[in-house]
N, C-alpha and C positions, 0 to 999 in steps of 0.2 A: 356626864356620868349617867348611868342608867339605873334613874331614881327605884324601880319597883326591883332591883337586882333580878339573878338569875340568871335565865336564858332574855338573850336579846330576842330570839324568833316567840317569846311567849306574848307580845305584846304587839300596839301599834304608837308609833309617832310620828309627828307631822313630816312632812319632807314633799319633794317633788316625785310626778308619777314617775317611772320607771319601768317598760313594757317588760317582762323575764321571756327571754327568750325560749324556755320551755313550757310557758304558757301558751304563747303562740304557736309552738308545733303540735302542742294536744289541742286545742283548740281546733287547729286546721284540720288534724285528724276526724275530730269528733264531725264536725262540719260533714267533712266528705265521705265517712262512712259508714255514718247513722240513718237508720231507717225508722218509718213510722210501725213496724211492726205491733209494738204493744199499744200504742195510741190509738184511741177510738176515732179521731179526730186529724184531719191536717195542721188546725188553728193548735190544738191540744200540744199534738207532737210539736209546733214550731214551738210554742210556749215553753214547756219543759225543756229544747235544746237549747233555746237561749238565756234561761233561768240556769243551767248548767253552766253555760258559756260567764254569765255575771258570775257566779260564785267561783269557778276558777278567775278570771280576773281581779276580784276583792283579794283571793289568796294570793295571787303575788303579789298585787299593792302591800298585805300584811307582812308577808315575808320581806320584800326591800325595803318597805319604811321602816324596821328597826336596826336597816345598817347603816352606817355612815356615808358620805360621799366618796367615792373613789377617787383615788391618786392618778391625776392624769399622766397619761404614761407608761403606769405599771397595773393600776388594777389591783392597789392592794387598798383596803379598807378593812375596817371593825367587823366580824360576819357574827362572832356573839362577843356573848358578857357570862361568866360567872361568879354569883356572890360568893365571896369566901368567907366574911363575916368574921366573929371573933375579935379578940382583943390582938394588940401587937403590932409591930410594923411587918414591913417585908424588906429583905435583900434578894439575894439572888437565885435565878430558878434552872434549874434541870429539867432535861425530856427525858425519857427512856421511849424512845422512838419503838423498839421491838416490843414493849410492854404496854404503851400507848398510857403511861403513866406520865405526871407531870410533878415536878418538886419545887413548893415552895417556901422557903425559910420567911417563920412569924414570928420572932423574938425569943421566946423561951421552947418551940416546937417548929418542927414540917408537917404542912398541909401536905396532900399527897392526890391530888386530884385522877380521875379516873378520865380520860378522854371522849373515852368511847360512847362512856353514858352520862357524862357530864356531871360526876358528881366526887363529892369528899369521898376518895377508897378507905383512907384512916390519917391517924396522924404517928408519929416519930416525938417521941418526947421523955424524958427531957432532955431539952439542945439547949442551955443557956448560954443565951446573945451567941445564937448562931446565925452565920452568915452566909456561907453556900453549903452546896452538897456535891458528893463524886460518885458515880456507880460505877462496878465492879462487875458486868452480870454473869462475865464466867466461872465468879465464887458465890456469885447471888450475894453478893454482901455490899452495904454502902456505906459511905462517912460523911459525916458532918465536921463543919470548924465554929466549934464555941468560942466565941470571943471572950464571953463573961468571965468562964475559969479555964481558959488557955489547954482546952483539949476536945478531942475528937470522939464521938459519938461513932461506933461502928453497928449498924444495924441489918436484917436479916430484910432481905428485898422483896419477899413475897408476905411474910408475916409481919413486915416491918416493927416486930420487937428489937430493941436495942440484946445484941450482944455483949458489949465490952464498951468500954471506955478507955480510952489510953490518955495520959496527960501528957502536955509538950513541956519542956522546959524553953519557952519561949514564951511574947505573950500577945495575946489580943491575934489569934488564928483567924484571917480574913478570908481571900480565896482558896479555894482547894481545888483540884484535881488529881486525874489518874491516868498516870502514861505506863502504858500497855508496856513499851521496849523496856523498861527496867522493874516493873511491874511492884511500880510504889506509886503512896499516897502523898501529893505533896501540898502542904500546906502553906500559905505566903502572910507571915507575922508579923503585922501592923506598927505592934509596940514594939519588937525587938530587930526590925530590920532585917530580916532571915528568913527562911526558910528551912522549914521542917518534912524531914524524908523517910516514910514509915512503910517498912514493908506486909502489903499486903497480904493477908492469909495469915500468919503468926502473928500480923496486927503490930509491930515494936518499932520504934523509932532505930535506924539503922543510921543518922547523923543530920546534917544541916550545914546550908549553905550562905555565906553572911552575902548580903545584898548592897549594903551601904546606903539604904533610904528605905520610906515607905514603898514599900509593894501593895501594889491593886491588881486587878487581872492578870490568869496568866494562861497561856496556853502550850500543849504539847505540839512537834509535828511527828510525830510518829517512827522518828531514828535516834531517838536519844538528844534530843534537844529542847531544852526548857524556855520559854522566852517569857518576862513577866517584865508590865510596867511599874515604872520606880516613880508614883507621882510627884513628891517632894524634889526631884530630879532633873524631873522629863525627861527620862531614857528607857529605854531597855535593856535591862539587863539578861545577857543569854548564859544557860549554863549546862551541863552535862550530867544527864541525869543517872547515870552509873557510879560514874565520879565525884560526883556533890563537887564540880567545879568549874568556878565562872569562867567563864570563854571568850565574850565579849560585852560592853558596854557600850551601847548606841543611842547619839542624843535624838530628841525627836523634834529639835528645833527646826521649825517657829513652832511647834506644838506646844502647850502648857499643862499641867497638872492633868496625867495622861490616869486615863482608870478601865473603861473596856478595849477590851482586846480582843481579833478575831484572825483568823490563820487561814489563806489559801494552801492548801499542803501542797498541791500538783503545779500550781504556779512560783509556790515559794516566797508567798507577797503578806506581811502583815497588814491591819487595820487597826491603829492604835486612836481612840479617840479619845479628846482632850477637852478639856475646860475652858479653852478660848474663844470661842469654840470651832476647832476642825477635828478630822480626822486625817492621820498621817498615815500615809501609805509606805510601808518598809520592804528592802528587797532582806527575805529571811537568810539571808547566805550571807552579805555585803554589807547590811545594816545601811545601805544607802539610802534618803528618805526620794521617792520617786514621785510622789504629789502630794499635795493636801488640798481638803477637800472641804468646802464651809460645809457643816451641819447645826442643827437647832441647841441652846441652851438648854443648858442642865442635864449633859450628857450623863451614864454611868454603864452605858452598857451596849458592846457591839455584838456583831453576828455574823455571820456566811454561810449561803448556800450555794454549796458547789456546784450542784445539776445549774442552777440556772445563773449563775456566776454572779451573783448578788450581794453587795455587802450591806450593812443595817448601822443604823445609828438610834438606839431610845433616846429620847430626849424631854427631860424633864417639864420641858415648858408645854410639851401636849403632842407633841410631834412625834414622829419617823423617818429621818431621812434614807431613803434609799438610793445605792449607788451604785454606775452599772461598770465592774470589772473584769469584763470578757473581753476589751479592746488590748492592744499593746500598749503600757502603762499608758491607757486612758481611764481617767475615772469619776467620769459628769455623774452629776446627778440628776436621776431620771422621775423622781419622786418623792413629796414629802405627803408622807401622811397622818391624817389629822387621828389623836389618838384623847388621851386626857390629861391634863396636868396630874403631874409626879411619877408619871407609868414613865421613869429612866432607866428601868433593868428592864431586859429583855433572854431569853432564848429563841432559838430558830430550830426545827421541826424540818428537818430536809427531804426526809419523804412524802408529808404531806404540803411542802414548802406552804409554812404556816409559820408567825411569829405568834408569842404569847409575853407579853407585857403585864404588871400588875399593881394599880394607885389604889387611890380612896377618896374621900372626901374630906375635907377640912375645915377647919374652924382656925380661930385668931390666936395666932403664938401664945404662950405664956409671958409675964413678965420676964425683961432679962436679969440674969443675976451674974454675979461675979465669976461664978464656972462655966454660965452661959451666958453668954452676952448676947450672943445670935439664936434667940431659941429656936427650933421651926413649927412651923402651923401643928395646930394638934388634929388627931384623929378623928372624925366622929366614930362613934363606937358602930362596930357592923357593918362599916362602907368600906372593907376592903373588896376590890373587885379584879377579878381576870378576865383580862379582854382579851381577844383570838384575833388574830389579823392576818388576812388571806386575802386571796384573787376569784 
């Protein structure tokens, strides 16, 4: 964890040297075509070029000693850190890649990070016991799924004031998204086993679809098909999003208690990853499982980027495993990278192919009690952190 928060590039820590390959071209530059012009002196001039030459040197020491080690293989590592601070946990995060904005759900609000300048743009509130978020940007409108009181936050993407609220009759609203082809919002209901279907733009629940188990993740492929894991089940259950009607139910055996989910659209191949922990590779037509793949404990969150045919695994025990699925149902793993314990939710950033993960730091469970018997570690206040992870 990166005690002084912030920017990772604001500091320095210990690590081994690492020459930056663009030090050494400026470097050679200056070398070769620097003259003693302003120097009174040859001793003077050498002096000064090579006092230049150590201070570029010190500056990429500074700048690689606050990344992590890189993932042999792939080249992805920690390149920063930003504190988000505040009170509250975290779930799960959205990009708006054209808006170079970032969403992260913090218990009763959305953080809403700025990419570009690395800073809070505002926040989204109140979201109570909200869990993900869905943009819309060709209504410039977004939504949120409140767990707490079983409805959805619709909010205004550039001013991020809340609009409307719509209630579900359903309960405990966990994942959401938004598929373009039927042009609704759908929410996947923890407590009631279902799925709720609201259309976009007049904002109103248009119906719901019964699931038969807990839903975690879920994903669109972009012709009207819904696919979301059922974790209580281990399957997937697929439906049609026009018709609010199931289509197919696929097990993901040996996979277990299945929670992120990630979609190749052009190859047609899921990534369901599970709590046993692998991740199951699904043919999205067939429901056939084509591999499985060991990834790190305490999964909750996949990814894919399509340019460079990459799948992701968060994993709770501090990890990343990265998997390369550009072969014909081949799917080795080319990469685990070291991240922080608890960063298990993740998004992927596919034009800047950049992952973004986000923990904290921790203290000793509370006692257990009879509603909890398994508490988990508690917060320290202010150490929530978003870490960036890139090549």
């Amino acid at each position: 964890m990166h005690k002084n928060g912030g920017s990772r590039r604001g500091g320095c820590s210990p690590g081994g040297f690492v020459f930056p390959a663009n030090v050494f071209y400026l470097s050679t530059f200056i070398l070769a075509t620097s003259t003693p012009v302003l120097h009174h002196t040859t001793m003077e001039y050498m002096m000064n070029k090579y006092l230049l030459l150590f201070t570029l040197f010190a500056c990429g020491i500074l700048w690689v000693g606050t990344s992590s080690a890189q993932s042999p293989g792939t080249g992805y590592h920690i390149i920063d850190s930003l504190r988000l601070g505040g009170e509250g946990g975290w779930d799960y995060l959205t990009i708006d890649t054209e808006a170079h904005r970032l969403y992260v759900s913090r218990g009763a609000r959305v953080q809403v990070v700025d990419l570009a300048k690395r800073t809070i743009a505002g926040e989204i509130a109140p979201t109570p016991g909200v869990h993900g978020i869905a943009l819309v940007p060709t209504l410039g409108r977004g939504y949120t799924s409140n767990g707490r009181d079983s409805s959805v936050t619709v909010f205004d993407l550039k001013t991020l004031r809340s609009l409307a609220t719509v209630k579900l009759d359903a309960r405990n609203p966990d994942a959401i998204l938004y598929d373009a082809f039927s042009g609704r919002i759908f929410t996947f209901n923890g407590g009631s086993a279902n799925a709720t279907a609201i259309d976009a733009g007049p904002d109103t629940v248009s119906g719901s679809v019964p699931l038969g188990g807990k839903p975690e993740f879920a994903v669109t492929d972009g012709l009207g098909r819904i696919y979301v894991n059922i974790e209580d089940r281990n399957e997937v259950v697929v439906f049609d999003s026009r018709l609010l009607r199931v289509l197919n139910r696929w097990s993901l055996a040996p996979g277990e208690e299945p929670t992120g989910l990630a979609i190749d659209r052009e190859h047609r191949r899921l990534f369901a990853v599970c709590g046993n922990p692998l991740m199951v590779v699904l043919d999205a037509d067939a429901g056939k499982v084509l591999a499985t793949v060991p990834i790190g404990e305490g999964t909750d969150g996949a990814g894919y980027d399509a340019a460079l045919h990459l799948a992701f695994s968060s994993n709770g025990e501090g990890t990343l495993t990265v998997v390369n699925a550009g072969g014909p149902d081949r799917y080795p793993v080319v990469g685990t990278v070291v991240t922080r314990r608890g960063a298990r939710t993740l998004t992927v950033d596919e034009k800047a192919h950049r992952i973004y993960t986000v923990t904290a730091k921790f203290g000793p469970p509370p006692a257990p009690t009879a509603e909890r018997p398994r508490p988990r570690p508690t917060i320290e206040p202010g150490s929530v952190t978003l870490y960036i992870i890139g090549r």
